[in-house]
MILUMLO-342643 format. One record per residue (C-alpha): residue number from 1; residue in three letters; x, y, z. Coordinates in pm, whole numbers, plus 50000, padded with zeros to 5 digits. Each point is the difference from the previous one (the first is absolute). Example, Ala and Ser with C-alpha at 12.3 -4.5 7.8 and 13.67 -1.06 7.14 Angstrom:
BEGIN
+-----+-----+-------+-------+-------+
!   i !  aa !     u !     v !     w !
+-----+-----+-------+-------+-------+
!   1 ! ALA ! 51230 ! 49550 ! 50780 !
!   2 ! SER ! 50137 ! 50344 ! 49934 !
+-----+-----+-------+-------+-------+
***
This chain:
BEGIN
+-----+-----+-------+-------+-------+
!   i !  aa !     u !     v !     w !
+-----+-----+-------+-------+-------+
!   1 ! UNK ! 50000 ! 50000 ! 50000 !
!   2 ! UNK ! 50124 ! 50344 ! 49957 !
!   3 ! UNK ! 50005 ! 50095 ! 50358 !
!   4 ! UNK ! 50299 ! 49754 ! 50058 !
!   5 ! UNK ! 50253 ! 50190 ! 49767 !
!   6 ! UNK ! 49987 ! 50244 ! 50279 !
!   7 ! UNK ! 49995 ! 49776 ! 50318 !
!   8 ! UNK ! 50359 ! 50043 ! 50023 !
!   9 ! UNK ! 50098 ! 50377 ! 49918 !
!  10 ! UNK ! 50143 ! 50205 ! 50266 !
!  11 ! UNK ! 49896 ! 50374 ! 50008 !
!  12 ! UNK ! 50174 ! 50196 ! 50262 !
!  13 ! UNK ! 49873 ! 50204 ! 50247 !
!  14 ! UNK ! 49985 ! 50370 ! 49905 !
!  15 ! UNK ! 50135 ! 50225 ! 50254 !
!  16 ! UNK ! 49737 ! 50223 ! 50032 !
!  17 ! UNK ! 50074 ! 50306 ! 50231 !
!  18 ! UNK ! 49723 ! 50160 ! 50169 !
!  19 ! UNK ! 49893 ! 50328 ! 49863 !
!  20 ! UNK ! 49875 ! 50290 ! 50208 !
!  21 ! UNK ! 49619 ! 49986 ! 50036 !
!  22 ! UNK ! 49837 ! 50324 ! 49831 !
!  23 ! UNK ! 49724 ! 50141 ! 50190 !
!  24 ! UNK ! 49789 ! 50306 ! 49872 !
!  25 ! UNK ! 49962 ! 50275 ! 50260 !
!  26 ! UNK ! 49621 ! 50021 ! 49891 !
!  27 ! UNK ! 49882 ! 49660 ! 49937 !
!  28 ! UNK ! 50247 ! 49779 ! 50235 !
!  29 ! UNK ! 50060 ! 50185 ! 50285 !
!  30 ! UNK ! 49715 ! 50265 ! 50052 !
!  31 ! UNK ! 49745 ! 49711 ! 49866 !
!  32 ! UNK ! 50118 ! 49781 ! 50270 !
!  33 ! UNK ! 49978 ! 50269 ! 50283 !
!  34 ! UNK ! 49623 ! 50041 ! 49900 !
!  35 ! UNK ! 49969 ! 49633 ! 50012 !
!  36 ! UNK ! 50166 ! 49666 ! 50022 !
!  37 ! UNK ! 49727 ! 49769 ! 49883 !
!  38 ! UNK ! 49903 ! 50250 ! 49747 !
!  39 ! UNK ! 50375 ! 49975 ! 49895 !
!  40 ! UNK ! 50017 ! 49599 ! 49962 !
!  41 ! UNK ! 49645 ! 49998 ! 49808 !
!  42 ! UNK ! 50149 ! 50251 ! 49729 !
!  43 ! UNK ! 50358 ! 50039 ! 50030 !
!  44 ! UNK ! 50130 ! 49677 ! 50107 !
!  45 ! UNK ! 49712 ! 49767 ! 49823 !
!  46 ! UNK ! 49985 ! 50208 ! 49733 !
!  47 ! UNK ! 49592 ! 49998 ! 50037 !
!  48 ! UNK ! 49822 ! 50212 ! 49751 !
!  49 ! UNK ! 49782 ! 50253 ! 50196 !
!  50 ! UNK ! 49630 ! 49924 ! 49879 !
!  51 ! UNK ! 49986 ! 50406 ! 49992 !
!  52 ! UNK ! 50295 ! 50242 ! 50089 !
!  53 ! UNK ! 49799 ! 50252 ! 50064 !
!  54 ! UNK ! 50297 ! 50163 ! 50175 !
!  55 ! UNK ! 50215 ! 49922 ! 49755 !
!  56 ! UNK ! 49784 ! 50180 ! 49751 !
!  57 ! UNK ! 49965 ! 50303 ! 50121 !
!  58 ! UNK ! 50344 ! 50041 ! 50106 !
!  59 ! UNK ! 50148 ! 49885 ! 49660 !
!  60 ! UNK ! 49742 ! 50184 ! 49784 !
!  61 ! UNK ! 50027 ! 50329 ! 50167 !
!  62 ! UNK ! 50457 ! 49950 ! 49979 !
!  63 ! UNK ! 50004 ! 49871 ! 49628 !
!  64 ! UNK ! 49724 ! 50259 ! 49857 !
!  65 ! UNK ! 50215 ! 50288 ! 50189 !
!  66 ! UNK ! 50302 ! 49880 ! 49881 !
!  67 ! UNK ! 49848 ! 49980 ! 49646 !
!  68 ! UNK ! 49910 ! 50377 ! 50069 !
!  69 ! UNK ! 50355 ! 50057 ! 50039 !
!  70 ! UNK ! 50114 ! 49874 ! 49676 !
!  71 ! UNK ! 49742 ! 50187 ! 49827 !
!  72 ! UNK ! 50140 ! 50357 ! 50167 !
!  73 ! UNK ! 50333 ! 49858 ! 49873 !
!  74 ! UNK ! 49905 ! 49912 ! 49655 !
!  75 ! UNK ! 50078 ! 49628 ! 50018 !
!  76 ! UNK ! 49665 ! 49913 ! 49874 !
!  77 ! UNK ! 49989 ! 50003 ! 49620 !
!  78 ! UNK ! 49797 ! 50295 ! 49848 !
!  79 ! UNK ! 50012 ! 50187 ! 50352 !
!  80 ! UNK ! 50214 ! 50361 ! 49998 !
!  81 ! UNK ! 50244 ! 50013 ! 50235 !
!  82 ! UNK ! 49891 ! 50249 ! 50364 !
!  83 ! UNK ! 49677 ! 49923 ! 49937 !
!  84 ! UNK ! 49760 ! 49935 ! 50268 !
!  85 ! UNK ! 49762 ! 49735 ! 49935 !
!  86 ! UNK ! 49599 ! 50052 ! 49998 !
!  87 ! UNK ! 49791 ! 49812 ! 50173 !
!  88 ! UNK ! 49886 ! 49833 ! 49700 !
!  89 ! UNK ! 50337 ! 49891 ! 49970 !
!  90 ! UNK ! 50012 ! 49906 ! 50338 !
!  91 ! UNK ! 49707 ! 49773 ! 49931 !
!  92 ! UNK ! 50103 ! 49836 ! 49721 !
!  93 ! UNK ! 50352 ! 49882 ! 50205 !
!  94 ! UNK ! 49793 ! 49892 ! 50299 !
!  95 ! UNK ! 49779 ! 49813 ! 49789 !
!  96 ! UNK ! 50332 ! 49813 ! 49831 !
!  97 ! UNK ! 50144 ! 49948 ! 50324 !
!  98 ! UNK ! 49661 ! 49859 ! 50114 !
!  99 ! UNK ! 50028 ! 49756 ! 49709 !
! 100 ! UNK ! 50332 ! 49838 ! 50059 !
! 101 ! UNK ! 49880 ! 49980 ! 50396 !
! 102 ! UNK ! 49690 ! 49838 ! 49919 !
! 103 ! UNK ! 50200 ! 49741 ! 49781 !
! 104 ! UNK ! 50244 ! 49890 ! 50241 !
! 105 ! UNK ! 49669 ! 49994 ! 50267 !
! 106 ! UNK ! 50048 ! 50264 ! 50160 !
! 107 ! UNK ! 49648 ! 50196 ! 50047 !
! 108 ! UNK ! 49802 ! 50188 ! 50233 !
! 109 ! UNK ! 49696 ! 49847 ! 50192 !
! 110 ! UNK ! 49763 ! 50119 ! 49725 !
! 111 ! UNK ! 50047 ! 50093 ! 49589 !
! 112 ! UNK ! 49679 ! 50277 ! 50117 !
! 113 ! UNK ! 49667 ! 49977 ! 49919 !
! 114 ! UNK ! 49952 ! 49695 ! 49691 !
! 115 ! UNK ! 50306 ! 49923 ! 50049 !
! 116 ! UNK ! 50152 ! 50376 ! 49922 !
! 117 ! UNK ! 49821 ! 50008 ! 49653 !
! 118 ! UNK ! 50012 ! 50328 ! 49982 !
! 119 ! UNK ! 50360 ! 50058 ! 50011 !
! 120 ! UNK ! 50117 ! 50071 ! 49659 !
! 121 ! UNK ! 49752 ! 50277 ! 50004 !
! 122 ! UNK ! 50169 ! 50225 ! 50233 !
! 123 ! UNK ! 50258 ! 50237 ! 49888 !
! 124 ! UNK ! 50145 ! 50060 ! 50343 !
! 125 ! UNK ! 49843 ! 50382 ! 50080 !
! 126 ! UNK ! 49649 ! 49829 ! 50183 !
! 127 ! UNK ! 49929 ! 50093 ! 50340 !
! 128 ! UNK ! 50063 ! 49750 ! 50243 !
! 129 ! UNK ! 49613 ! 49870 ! 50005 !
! 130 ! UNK ! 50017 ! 49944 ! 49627 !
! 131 ! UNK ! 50294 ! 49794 ! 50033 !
! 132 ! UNK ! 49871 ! 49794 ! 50294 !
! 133 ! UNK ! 49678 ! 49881 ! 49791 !
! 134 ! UNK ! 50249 ! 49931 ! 49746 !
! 135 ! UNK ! 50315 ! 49800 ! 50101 !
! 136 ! UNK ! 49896 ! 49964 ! 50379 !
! 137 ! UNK ! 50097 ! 50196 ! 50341 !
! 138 ! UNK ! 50333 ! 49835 ! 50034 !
! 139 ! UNK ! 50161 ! 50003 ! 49632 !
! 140 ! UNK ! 49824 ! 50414 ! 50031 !
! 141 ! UNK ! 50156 ! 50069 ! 50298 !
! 142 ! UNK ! 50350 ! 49837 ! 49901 !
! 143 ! UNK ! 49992 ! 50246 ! 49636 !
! 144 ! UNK ! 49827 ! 50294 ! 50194 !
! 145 ! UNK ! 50298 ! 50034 ! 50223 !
! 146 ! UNK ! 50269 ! 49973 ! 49688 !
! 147 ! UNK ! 49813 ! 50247 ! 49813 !
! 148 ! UNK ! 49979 ! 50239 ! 50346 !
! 149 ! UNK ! 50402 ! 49922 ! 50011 !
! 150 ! UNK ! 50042 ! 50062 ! 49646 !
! 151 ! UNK ! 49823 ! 50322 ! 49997 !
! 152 ! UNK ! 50156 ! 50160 ! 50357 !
! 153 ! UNK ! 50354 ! 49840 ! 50055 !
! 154 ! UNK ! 50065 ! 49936 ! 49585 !
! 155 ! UNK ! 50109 ! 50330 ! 49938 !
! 156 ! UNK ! 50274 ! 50112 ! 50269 !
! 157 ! UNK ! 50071 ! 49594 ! 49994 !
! 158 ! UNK ! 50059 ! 49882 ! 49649 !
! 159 ! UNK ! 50249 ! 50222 ! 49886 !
! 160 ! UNK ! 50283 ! 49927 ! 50313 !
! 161 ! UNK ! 49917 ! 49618 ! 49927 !
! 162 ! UNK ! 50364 ! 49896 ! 49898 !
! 163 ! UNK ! 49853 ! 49543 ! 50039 !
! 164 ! UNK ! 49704 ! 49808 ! 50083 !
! 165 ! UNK ! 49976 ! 49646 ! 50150 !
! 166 ! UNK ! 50374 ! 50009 ! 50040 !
! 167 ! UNK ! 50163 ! 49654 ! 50071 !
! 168 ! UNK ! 50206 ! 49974 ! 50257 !
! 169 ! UNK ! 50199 ! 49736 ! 50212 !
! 170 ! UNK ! 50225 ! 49987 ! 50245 !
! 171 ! UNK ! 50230 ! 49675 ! 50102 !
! 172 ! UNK ! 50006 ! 49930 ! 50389 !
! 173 ! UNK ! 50196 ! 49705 ! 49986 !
! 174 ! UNK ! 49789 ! 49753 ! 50099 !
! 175 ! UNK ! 49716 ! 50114 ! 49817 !
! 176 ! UNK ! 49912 ! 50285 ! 49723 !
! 177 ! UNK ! 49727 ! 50299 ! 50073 !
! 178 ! UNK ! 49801 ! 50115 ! 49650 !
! 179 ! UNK ! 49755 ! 50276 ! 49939 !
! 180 ! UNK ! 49855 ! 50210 ! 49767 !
! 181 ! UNK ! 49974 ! 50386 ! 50084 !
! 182 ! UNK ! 49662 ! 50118 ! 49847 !
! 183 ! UNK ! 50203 ! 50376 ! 49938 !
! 184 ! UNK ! 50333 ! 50153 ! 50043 !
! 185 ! UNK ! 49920 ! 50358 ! 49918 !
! 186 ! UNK ! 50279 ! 50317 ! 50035 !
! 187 ! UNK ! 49984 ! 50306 ! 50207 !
! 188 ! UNK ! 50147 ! 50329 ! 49985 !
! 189 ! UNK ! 50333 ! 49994 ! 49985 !
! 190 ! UNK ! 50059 ! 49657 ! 49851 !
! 191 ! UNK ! 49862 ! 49795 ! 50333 !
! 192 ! UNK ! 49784 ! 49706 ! 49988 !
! 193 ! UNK ! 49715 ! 49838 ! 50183 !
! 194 ! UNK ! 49859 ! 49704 ! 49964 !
! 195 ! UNK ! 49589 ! 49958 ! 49919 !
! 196 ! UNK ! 49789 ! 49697 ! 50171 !
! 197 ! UNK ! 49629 ! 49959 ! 49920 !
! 198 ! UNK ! 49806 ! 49866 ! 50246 !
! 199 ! UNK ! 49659 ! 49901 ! 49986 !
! 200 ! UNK ! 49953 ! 50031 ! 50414 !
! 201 ! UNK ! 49848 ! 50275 ! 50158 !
! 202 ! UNK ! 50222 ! 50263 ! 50181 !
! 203 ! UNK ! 49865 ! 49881 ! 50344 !
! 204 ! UNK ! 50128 ! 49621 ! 49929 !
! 205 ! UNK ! 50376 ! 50136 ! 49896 !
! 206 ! UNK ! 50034 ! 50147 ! 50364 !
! 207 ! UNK ! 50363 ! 49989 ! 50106 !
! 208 ! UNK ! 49845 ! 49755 ! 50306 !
! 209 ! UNK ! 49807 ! 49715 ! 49768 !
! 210 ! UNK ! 50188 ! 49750 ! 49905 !
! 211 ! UNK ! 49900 ! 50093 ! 49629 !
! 212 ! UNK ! 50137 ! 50339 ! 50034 !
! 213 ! UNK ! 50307 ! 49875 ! 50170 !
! 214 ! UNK ! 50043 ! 49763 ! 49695 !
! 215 ! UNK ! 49927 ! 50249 ! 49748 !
! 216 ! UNK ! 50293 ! 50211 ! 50146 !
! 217 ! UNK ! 50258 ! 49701 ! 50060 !
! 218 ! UNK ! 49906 ! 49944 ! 49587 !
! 219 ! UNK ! 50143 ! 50392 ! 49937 !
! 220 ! UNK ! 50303 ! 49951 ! 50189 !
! 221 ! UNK ! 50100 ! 49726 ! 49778 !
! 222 ! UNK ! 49920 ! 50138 ! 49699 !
! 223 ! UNK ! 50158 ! 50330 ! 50117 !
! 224 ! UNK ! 50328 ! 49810 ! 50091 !
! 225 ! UNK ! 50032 ! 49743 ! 49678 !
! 226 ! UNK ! 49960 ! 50268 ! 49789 !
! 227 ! UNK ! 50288 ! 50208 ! 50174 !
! 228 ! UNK ! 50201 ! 49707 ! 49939 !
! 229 ! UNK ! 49921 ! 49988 ! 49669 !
! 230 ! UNK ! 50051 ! 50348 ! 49909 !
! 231 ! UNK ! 50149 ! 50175 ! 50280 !
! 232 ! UNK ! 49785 ! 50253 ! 50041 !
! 233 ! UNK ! 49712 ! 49986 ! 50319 !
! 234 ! UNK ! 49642 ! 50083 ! 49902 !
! 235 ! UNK ! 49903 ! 50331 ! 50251 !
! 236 ! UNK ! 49665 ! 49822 ! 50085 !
! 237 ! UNK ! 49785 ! 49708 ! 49945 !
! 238 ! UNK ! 49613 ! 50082 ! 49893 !
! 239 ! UNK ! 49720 ! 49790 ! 50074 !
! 240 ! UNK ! 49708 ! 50091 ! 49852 !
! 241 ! UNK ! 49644 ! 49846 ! 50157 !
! 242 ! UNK ! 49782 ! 49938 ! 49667 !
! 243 ! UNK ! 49724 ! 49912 ! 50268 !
! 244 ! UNK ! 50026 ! 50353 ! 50111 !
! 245 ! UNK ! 49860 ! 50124 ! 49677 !
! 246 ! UNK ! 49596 ! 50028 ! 50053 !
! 247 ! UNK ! 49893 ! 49816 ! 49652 !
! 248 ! UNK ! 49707 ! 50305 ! 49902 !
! 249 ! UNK ! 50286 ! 50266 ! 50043 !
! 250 ! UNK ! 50004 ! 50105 ! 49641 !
! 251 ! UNK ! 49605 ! 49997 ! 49986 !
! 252 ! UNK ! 49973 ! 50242 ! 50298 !
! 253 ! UNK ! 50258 ! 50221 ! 49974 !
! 254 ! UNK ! 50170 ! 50169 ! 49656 !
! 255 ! UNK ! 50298 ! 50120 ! 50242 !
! 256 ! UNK ! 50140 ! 49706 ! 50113 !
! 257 ! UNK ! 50255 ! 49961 ! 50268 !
! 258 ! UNK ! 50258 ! 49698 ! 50136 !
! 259 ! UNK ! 49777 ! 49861 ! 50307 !
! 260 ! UNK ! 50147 ! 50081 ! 50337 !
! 261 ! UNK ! 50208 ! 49702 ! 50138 !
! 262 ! UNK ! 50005 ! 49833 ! 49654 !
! 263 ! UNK ! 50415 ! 50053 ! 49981 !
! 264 ! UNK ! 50164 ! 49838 ! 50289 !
! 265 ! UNK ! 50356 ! 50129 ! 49992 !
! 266 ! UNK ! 50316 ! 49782 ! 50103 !
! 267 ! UNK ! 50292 ! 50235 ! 50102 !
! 268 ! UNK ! 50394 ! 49905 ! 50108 !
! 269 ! UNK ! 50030 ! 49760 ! 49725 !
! 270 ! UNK ! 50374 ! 50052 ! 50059 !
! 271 ! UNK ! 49966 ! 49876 ! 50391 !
! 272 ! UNK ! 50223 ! 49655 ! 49965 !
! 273 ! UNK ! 49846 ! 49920 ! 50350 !
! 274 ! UNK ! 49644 ! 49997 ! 49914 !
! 275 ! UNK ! 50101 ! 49814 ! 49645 !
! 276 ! UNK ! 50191 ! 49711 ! 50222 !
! 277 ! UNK ! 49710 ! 49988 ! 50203 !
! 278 ! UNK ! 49789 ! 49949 ! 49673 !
! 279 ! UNK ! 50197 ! 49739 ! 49841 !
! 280 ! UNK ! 50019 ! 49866 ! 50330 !
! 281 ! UNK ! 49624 ! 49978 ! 49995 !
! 282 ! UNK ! 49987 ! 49838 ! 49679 !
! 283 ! UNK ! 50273 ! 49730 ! 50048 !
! 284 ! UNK ! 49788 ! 49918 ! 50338 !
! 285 ! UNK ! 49722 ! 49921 ! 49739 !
! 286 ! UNK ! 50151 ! 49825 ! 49775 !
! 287 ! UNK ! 50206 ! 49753 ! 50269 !
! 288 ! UNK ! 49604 ! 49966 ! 50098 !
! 289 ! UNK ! 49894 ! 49848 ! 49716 !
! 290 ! UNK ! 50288 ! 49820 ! 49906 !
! 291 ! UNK ! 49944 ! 49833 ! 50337 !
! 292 ! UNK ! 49621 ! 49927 ! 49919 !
! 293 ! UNK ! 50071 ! 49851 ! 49696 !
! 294 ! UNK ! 50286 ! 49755 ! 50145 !
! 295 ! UNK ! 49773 ! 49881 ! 50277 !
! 296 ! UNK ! 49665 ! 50064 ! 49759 !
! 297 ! UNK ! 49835 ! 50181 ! 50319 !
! 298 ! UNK ! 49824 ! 50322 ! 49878 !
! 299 ! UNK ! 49946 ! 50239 ! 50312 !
! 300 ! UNK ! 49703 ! 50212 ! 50090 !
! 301 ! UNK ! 49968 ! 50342 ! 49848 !
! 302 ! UNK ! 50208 ! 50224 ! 50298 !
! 303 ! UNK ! 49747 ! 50296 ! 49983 !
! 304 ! UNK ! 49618 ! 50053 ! 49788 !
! 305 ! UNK ! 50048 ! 49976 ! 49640 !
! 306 ! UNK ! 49724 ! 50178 ! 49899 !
! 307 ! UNK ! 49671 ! 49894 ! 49861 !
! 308 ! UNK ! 50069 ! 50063 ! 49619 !
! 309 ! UNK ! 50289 ! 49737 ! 50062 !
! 310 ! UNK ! 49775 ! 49768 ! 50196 !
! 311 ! UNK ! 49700 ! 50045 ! 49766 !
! 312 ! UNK ! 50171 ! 49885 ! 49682 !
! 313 ! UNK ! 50134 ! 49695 ! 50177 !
! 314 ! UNK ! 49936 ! 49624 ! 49915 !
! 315 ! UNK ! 50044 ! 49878 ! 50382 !
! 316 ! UNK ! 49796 ! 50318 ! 50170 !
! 317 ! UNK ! 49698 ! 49730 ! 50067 !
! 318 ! UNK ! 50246 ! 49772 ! 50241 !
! 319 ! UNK ! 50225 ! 50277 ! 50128 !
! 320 ! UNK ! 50109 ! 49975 ! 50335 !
! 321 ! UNK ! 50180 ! 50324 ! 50047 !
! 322 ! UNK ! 49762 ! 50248 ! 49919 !
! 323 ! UNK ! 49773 ! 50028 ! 50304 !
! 324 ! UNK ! 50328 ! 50045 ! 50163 !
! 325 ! UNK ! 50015 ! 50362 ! 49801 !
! 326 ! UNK ! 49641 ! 50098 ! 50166 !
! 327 ! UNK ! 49779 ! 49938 ! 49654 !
! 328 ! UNK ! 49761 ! 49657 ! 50011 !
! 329 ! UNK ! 50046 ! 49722 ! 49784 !
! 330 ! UNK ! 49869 ! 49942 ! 49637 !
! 331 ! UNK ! 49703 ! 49840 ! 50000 !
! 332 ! UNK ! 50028 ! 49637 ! 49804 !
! 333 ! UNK ! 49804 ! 50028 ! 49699 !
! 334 ! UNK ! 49889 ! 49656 ! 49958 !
! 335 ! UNK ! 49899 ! 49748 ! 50313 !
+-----+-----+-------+-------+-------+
***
């Protein structure tokens, strides 16, 4: 039989040396802060979320801005360079984004009303009502706030915009960080500062919750690879709260301004101390899952993560933890 012309051949063992672990500052180590189960359904499984509605929201409103910053650039074909982009054109990249989420599965609770029908009618200037009976309250509220961003921060913002979703990593020996800054923008005098787009509201980013803490420990890192890499040290880290923006803004008021609170601003991103005590943070994190996966033992969430976390997930109906965080459990839907 065939087989036995190999019974006897010796292939030697490959030395294979171990290769640092990479581990994403967004969707490693912050993911696994929020929650560890959460982590090994998705992350570690490799699960498909039966709706990110998260996901979507966070993703649409990132890839349809940075879309809006190749269009002031004149990267898109047809488009004049400084020009600012309309809200139809706004539309018409949110609706493209929309597409390539929806393909991969990644989709809001509801298309809208007939399962968002109406959506190739709009042309992206409808009040906020006339988009809700169109495409639905969440996919109007995520394209509400990028037009309101579009129309108040585009202009003083898109023209210092030197990168978008800039790559970056950062080898700690033992493992490598990655991230992708959403803007690196100048300031006068040749600074920088680096842009993060949020989708909390300002109240959640408090310097005390642990989401505000992490949001923070995320700009020191940034701030610090990217001295590395260029040599130069941002002046400040921005984090702007897209839940800050009230979704009927433009409807109600012609003279829009940036919401109170909305930019959270992250100062001293030269302080080495408070960096080490950030990278400290994250190595913590990542020794803690390293350790859960070697002895497969996926700890409790360490503080609430929030109901839009809990809401979207697959094991909410047998969830232990979450009475624990003060909120009752999810009722089973079938007997």
């Amino acid at each position: 039989m065939p087989w036995r012309r190999y019974r006897n051949m010796q292939i030697p063992e490959q030395d294979v040396s171990a290769e640092p672990q990479i581990y994403s500052i967004t969707a490693d180590v912050l993911s696994f802060r929020r929650c560890p189960r959460q982590y090994l359904i998705y992350r570690e499984r490799k699960f498909t979320p039966p709706n990110a509605t998260q996901m979507y929201f966070g993703t649409v409103v990132h890839q349809t801005l940075d879309l809006a910053h190749s269009h002031y650039k004149g990267l898109i074909e047809g488009i004049a360079q400084n020009t600012m982009p309309t809200s139809q054109d706004l539309y018409r990249y949110f609706r493209s984004v929309e597409n390539g989420l929806f393909a991969r599965g990644v989709r809001p609770f509801s298309y809208g009303p007939r399962g968002g029908a109406g959506q190739d009618a709009l042309n992206g200037n409808e009040n906020f009502d006339t988009l809700i009976n169109a495409i639905g309250r969440e996919r109007a509220n995520a394209f509400a706030r990028i037009r309101f961003f579009n129309q108040v921060e585009g202009p003083s913002l898109y023209p210092r915009v030197i990168d978008t979703e800039a790559r970056i990593d950062a080898d700690q020996g033992s493992f490598i960080i990655t991230g992708n800054v959403d803007v690196i923008a100048s300031t006068e005098g040749g600074g920088r500062e680096l842009w993060d787009y949020k989708s909390s509201q300002p109240q959640d980013l408090e310097e005390t919750t642990p989401a505000g803490g992490d949001a923070r420990m995320q700009m020191r890192i940034y701030a610090h690879i990217y001295h590395q890499r260029t040599g130069v040290t941002p002046s400040r880290g921005v984090i702007y709260c897209m839940g800050a923006i009230d979704a009927r803004s433009l409807d109600q008021n012609e003279n829009n301004e940036r919401p109170q609170n909305a930019i959270i601003e992250v100062q001293n991103l030269d302080n080495i101390a408070e960096y080490q005590t950030a990278i400290d943070d994250f190595s913590q994190t990542v020794r803690q899952i390293e350790q859960a996966r070697e002895n497969n033992r996926w700890p409790a969430p360490q503080a609430d993560p929030g109901s839009p976390t809990c809401d979207a997930c697959p094991k909410r109906w047998d969830c232990t933890y979450i009475e624990g965080f003060g909120r009752s459990r999810y009722p089973r839907r079938f007997p």
